[in-house]
Phi, psi and omega in degrees: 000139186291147179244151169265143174286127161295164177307311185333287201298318201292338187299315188278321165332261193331295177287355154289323187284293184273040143257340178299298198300340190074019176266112180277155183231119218265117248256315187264005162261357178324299197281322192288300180299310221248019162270324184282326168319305158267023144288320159306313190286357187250359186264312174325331186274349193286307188292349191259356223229147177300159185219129172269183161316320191274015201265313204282160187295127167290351175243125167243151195240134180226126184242110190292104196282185242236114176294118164123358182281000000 
């Protein structure tokens, strides 16, 4: 489960990851990304976190194709 980062810790996260990644993030999209980041990584405990039965889609939707399709 993602743990929360101090900014420090999360900053230095982000920029290990996208030098890993080979990515420049252009100096006026810096705060804008790395807001989204730590917003993406506080999303990680949701998806990552246990889930019961009830959890799963009350619907399954199946789609048939058209014959001759």
């Amino acid at each position: 489960m993602a743990e929360p980062l101090s900014p420090a810790a999360l900053e230095a996260e982000f920029d290990c990851l996208v030098a890993r990644a080979g990515v420049t993030v252009p100096a006026d999209r810096r705060a804008g990304s790395l807001a989204a980041y730590a917003d993406f990584r506080a999303q990680l405990a949701l998806l990552r976190g246990p889930r019961t039965h009830t959890a799963e889609p009350s619907n399954v939707f199946r789609l048939t194709p058209k014959a001759g399709a």
